[in-house]
N, C-alpha and C positions, 0 to 999 in steps of 0.2 A: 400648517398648511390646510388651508379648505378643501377638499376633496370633493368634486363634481364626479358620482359615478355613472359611466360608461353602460355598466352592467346593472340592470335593475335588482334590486336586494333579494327577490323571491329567487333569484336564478343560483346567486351568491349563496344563499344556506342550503339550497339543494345539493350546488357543488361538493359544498363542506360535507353534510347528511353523508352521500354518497361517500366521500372520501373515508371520512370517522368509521364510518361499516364497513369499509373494504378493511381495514386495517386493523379493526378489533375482531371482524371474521378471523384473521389469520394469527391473533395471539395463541403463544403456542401453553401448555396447560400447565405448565409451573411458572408462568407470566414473563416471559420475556418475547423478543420478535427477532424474527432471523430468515435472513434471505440468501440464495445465492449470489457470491463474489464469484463472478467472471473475468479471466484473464484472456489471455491467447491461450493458443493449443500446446504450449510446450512444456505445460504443466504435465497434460494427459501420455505425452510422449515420454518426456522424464521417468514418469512413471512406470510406463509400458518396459521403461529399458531396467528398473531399479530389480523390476519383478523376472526379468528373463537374467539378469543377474545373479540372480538367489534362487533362481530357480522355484519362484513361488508363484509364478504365472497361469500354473493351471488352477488353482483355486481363487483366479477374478475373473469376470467375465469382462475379459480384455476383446473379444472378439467384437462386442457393442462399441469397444472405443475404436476400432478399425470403423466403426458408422460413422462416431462423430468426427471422428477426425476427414473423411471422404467428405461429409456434409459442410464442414467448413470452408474448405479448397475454395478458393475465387477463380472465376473464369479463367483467367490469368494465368493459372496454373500454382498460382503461392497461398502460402498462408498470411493474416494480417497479426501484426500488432496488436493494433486497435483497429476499430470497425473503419471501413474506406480510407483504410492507408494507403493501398494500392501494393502492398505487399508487402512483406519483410524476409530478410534472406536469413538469420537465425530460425527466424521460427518457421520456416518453411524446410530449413536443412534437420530440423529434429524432427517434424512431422515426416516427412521422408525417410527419416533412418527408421521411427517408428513403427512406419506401416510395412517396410520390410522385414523389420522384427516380427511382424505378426504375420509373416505371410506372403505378402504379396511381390510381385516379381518385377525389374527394370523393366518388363515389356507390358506391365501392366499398364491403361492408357491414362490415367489419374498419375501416375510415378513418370509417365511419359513428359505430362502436360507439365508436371512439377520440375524435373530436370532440368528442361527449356529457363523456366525461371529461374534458378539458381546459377545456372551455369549465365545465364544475361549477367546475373547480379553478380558474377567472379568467382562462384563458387565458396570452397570450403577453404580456401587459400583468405578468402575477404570474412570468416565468419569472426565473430567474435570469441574470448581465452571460454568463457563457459559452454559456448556450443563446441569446440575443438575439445574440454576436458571429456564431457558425455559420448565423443567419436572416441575418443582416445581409451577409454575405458572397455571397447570390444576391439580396439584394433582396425580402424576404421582412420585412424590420425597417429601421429606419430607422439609420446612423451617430447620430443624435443621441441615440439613446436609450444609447450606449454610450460610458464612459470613454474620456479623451482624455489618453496619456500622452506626454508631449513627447521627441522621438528627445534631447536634450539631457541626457536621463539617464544615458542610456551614459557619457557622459564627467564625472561628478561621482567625485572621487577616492575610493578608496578609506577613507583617513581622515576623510571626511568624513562625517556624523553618516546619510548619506541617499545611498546608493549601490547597484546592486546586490546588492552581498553582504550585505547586510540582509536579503536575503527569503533563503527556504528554497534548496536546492538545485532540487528541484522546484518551487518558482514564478520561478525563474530563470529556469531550462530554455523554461521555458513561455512568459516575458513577455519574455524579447531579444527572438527573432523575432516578437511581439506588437506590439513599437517601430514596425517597420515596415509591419506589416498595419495599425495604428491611423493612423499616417499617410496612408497610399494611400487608407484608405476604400473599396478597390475593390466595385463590384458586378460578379460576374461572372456570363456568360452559360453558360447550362446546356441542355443535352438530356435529357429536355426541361423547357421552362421552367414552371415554380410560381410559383404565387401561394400565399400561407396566410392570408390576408382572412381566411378563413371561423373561424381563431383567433384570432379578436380578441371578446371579448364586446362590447366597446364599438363594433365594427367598424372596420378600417383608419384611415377616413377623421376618425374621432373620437380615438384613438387619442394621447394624450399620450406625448413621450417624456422627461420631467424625471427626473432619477435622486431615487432616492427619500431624504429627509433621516431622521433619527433625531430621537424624542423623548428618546432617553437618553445619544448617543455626539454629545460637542463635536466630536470629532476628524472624526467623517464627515461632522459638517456642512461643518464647515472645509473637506476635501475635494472636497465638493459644490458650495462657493463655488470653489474654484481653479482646478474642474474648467469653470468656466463663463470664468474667464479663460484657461484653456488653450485654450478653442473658439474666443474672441473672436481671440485669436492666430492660430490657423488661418486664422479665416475674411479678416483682414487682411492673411494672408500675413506676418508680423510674428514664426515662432517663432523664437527665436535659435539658433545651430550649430545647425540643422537637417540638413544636408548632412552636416556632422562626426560629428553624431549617430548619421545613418543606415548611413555610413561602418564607422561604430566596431559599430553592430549586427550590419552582412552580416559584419563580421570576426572577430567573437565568434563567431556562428553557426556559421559555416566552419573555426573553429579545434577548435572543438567536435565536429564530426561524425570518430564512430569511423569505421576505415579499412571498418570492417564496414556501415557505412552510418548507424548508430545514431545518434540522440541522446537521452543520459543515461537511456537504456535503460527509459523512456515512452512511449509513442502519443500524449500530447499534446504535450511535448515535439516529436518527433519531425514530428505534424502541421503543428504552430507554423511551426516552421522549415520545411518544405516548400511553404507559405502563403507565407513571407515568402518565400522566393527566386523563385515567380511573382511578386509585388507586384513584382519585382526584374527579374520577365523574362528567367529562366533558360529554357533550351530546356529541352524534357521530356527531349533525350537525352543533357544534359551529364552528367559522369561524377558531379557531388554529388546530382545529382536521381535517379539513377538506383539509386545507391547507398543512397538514403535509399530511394526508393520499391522497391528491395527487404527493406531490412531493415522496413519496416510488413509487406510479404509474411510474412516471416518471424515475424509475431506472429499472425499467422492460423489459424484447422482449419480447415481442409476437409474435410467428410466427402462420402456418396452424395448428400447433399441438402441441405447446410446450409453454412453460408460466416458465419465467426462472427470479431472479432477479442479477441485478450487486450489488457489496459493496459499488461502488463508479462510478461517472463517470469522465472523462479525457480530457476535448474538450481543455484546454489552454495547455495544458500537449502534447497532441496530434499534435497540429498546430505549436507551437513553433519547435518541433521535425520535422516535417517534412518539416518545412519554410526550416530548416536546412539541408535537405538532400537536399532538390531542387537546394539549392545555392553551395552545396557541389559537385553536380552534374553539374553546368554547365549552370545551367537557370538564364536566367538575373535580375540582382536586382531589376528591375523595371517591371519584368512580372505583368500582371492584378493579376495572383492567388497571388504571394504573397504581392505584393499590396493591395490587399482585407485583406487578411491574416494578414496583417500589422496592418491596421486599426480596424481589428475586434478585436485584440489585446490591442490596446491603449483603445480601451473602455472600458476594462475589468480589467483597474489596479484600487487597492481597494485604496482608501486616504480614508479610515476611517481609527479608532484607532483600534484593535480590541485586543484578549486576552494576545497579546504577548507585549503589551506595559505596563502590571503589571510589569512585571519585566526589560524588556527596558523603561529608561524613558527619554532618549534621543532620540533614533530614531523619525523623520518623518514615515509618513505612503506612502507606496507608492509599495506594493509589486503582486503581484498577487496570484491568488491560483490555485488549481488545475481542479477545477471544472468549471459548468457556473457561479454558483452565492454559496457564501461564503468568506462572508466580515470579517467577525471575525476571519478568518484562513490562508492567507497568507502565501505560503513557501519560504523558502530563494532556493530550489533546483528551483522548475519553475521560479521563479522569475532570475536565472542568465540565465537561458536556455531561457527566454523570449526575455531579456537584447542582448544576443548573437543574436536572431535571429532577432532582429528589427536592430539591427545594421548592419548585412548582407544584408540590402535588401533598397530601395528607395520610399517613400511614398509622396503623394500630400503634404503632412504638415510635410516637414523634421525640422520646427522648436516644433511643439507639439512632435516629436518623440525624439527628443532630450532632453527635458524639461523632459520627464519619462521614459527616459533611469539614466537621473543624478538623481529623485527623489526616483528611484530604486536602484540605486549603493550605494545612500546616507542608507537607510535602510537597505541594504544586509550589510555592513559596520559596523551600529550600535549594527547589528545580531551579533558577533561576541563571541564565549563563551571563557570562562575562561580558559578552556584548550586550544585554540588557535586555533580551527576550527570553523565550525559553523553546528549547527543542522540543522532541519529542519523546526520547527514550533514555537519554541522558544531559548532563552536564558537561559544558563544555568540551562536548566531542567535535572537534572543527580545526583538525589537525589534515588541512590541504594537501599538503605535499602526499596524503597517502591516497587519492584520486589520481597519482601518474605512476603507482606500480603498474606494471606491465598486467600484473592479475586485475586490477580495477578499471577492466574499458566499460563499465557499464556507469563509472562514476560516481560512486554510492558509499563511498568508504567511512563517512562521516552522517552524522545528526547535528548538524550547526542549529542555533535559532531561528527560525523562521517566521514572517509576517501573521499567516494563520494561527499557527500554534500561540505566537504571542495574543495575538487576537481573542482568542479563546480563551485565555487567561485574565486579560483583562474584562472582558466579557461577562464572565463569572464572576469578579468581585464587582459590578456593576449590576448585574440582575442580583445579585443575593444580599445586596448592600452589604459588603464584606469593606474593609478596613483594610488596604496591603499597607507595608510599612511605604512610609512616603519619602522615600531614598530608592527603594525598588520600585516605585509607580512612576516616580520622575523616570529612573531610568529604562524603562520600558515603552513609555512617551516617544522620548528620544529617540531610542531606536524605531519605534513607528515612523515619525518625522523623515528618522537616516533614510529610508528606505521605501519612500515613495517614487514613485517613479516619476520621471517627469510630468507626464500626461495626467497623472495623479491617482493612480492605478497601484495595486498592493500585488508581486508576482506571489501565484497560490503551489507552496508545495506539496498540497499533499488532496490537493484536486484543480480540474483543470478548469481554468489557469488564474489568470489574472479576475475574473469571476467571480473566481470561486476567494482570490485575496479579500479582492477590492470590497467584496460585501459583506466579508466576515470583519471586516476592521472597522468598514463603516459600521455594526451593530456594536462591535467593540467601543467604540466610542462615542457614539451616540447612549450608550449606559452607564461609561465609565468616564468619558471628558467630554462632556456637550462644547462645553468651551474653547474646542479644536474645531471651532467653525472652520477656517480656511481650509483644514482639509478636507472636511468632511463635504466641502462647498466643491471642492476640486473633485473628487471621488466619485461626488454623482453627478459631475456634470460629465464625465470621462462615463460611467456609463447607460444616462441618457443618449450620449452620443455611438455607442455601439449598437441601439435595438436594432434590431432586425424588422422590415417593412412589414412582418407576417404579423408585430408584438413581443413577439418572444424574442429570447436573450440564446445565442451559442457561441463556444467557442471549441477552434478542433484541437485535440492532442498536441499539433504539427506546429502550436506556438512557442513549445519549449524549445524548439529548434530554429523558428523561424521568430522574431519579435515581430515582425509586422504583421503576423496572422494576430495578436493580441483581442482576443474579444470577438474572435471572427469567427463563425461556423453556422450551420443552420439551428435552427431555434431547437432549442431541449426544452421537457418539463422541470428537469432539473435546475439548470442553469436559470433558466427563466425564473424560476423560485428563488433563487440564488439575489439575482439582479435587484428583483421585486425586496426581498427582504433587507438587502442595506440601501436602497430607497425611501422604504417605509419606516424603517427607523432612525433615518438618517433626516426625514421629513419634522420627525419630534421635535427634532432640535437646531435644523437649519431652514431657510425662508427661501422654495423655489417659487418662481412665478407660473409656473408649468405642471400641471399636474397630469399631464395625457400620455404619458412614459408609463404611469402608473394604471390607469385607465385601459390602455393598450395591451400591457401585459397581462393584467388581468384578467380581459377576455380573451388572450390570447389561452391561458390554462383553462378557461370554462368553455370554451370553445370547442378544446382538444381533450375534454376530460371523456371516457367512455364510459358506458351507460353503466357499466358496474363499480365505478368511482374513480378507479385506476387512470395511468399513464401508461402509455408505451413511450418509448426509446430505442432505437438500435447501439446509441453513440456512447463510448466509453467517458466516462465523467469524472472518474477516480486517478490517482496517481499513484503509483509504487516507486518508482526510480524515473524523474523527471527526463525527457527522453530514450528510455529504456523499456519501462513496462507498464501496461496502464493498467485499470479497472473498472468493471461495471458495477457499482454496487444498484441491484435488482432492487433495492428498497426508496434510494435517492427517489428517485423517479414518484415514489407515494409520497412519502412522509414531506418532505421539504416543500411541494406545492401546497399541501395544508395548512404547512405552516404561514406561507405568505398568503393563501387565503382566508384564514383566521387573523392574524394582524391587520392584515386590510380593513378586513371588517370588523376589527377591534376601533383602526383610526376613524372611520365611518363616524364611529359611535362617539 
């Protein structure tokens, strides 16, 4: 496609200039890049309750998160989700139980203003099983209002149809040490002590705790009956390997925790298991409590006045991503920064086995994850976005980088799931039926394949001119194909939304099948036809729940990069008559770029649990505009 640009070239390398030095100012000095992951506040609350739990509260300065959590509050009286949700009633019932943890009183006019909204929104009676388990744990909700999963799960074998390694990596994480807090039932005593009566619309004392059945889902009734003989069993005393069960929990747990303190490199994760080993009556000062309760430290800011926690952190996530803009931009392969960058990378690839080789029993190990240290976790999404950026660049030891680029491509490979794409953290985890336990209203209990993910695999044997076997590249085709939407749009799981699909499959196959003209024709015309009159591309959170928002929000830097990037490479290989989509966008980021290279954003861009929990990644916002403006003026050229 001939490109008439919009923006005159001198404006274009300044932008870029700008950007490249924002971005190598902040490499950090053993070469990698790392930004804050922003969630909602229920992180910081969680937290708030794990430490008045254990009684470890006086050595954080939890008093700065009583700032940030006041500072978040909307007018409205709630807390959000994501940014202009207009509220959410979870995270507003935890920020509430939190601040009275810390202190403050029903007559305070911030607890005032928050009440009002919760009590609109039904209260504690409408919250969801994870915000009633954190009430339940000081006595604030009742155990009965909350699923009852039998310690005897732990030991159902792995071939058996109903095992752990059925749910996700992250609902693993989270529900071992769950085994044992559901057992215990503890109510623990706090400083100082709450009551939250006053969220209950129906009042406490009225207050039914039935788990609630489905008009549409057999399965969760089923559930909801089992769940009542799981109770009956308790309360008889009657559950079978109970002991064994619990046994086999505290030793998964333990087997689990990185020497760094971590587990599987989540705060919930991480809280879970720090819950269960008090149920367990660890001292506070044994060497796994202590280890754990630093690495939660370690997900923390601390600024002059605020005390906030992340869900997660992103440093191999983060560097790989931006190795990529740099090279996308223009900077030489063998600069010092991503030469650093390179090397701090190859350190970081896992060659342990970790939980994804239950079900893979071919793969080598050889992938990376997302964090600094999380050996047991590995994903196949960083792990090709790694793969890509070590390849784009030139290191002292281009024979070790070679050697874990092919140890990588071998286990991304192996990843492979049955429907023909590839998940994220495992193999064929996409056992449905376990999104309508009673415990799973968040919906998350699985890692099935997904468009992006698969996207990003193909992607990588396209930029690296890699060879898949060609029995696995048909079948990953195919499922592209399955799972277009009609409009001709890719849904993005693990950013928002359709955006965040549609433009990673267009690069995907604009490097790996040019000859998927049709859809790659469909793709961008779906979104030429979403821009936004300002230039820029948005979409809000509120489409995983709504399809007609699909594409719809106000214009992001992020997204806008997004759009621009499977355009631009979607342009190599298919014939639009239209190049002002391109044009438009373009100056729409040079327009918005500020004088220090940067982007702002308020709008959450990232995804954790598709209608449930979203993310800011703080760095989106830099690196991925560069990258569309270095491509651009790569096509220019």
């Amino acid at each position: 496609m001939q490109v008439q640009p919009r923006i005159e070239k001198k404006h274009l390398d300044s932008a870029i200039e700008a950007s490249q030095a924002y971005l190598l100012a902040r490499q950090y000095s053993p070469g990698y890049w790392w930004a804050e992951l922003e969630s909602n506040v229920s992180m910081t609350a969680e937290v708030v309750l794990l430490h008045k739990i254990w009684r470890t509260d006086t050595g954080r300065p939890l008093a700065k998160a009583t700032a940030h959590l006041l500072a978040e509050q909307r007018a409205h009286g709630g807390w959000e989700l994501f940014y202009g949700d207009g509220g959410d009633l979870n995270t507003s019932i935890e920020a509430y139980m939190a601040l009275k943890l810390l202190g403050l009183t029903a007559d305070h006019p911030a607890l005032a203003r928050a009440r009002a909204f919760i009590l609109a929104k039904g209260g504690i009676s409408r919250a969801r099983i994870f915000t009633k388990i954190h009430l339940a744990l000081i006595g604030c909700y009742d155990w009965r209002g909350v699923p009852s999963i039998p310690p005897w799960v732990m030991l159902l074998p792995e071939a058996f149809p109903v095992n752990i390694y059925e749910m996700s990596s992250w609902a693993r994480g989270s529900t071992v040490p769950l085994l044992i807090v559901f057992d215990r039932k503890p109510v623990f005593a706090v400083e100082p002590a709450i009551t939250l009566d006053e969220l209950f619309v129906e009042g406490r004392a009225q207050a039914r705790f039935d788990l609630p059945r489905s008009s549409s889902d057999w399965w969760a009734n089923l559930f909801v009956d089992l769940d009542w003989g799981f109770k009956l069993a308790e309360s008889l005393g009657a559950v079978p390997l109970r002991e064994e069960g619990l046994k086999a929990a505290e030793r998964w747990v333990l087997e689990r925790q990185e020497a760094t303190g971590d587990w599987g490199g989540i705060i919930p994760a991480m809280l879970n298991s720090l819950l269960a080993l008090r149920c367990l009556d660890y001292d506070p000062h044994d060497p796994v409590v202590e280890r754990g309760m630093a690495a939660v430290d370690r997900f923390a800011i601390e600024t002059e006045s605020t005390y906030r926690l992340q869900p997660c952190v992103s440093p191999v996530w983060d560097t790989a991503l931006t190795m990529r803009a740099l090279v996308d931009s223009g900077l030489p392969p063998d600069h010092p920064a991503l030469a650093a960058a390179g090397t701090w990378l190859l350190k970081k690839q896992i060659l342990d086995y970790g939980d994804w080789a239950v079900k893979n029993r071919t793969g080598p190990p050889g992938g990376w994850a997302f964090e600094f240290d999380n050996r047991f976790y590995p994903d196949v999404d960083d792990t090709a976005v790694v793969v890509m950026a070590l390849d784009a660049v030139r290191l002292a030891d281009e024979t070790a980088k070679g050697q874990a680029i092919a140890r990588a491509v071998c286990w991304v490979a192996s990843m492979q799931c049955r429907g023909g794409g590839w998940a994220a953290f495992d193999i064929d985890n996409d056992a449905h039926w376990l999104n309508s336990l009673p415990y799973a209203d968040l919906k998350a209990m699985i890692d099935p394949n997904t468009a992006d993910v698969t996207a990003r695999v193909l992607e990588m044997y396209g930029r690296c001119r890699l060879i898949p076997a060609a029995a696995g590249a048909q079948r990953a085709l195919d499922y592209l194909r399955r799972t277009q939407e009609p409009e001709g749009c890719w849904f993005g799981r693990w950013g928002v939304n359709y955006l965040y699909g549609t433009s990673g499959v267009l690069s995907a196959l604009a490097a790996f099948a040019p000859a998927e003209r049709t859809a790659i024709e469909r793709a961008a015309a779906w979104l030429r036809g979403c821009q936004n009159t300002d230039g820029g591309w948005g979409e809000t959170c509120g489409s995983y729940v709504d399809r007609t928002l699909m594409g719809q929000g106000p214009s992001t830097a992020s997204q806008t990069a997004w759009a621009l990037l499977g355009l631009i490479d979607a342009s190599r290989v298919a014939r639009f008559s239209d190049s002002s989509a391109l044009e438009r966008g373009l100056a729409y980021l040079v327009e918005t770029q500020k004088a220090d290279g940067s982007w702002d954003e308020p709008y959450f861009t990232g995804t954790g649990f598709p209608g449930h929990f979203y993310l800011k990644y703080h760095l989106y916002q830099q690196h991925f505009p560069l990258s569309a403006l270095g491509r651009y003026r790569r096509l220019l050229s």
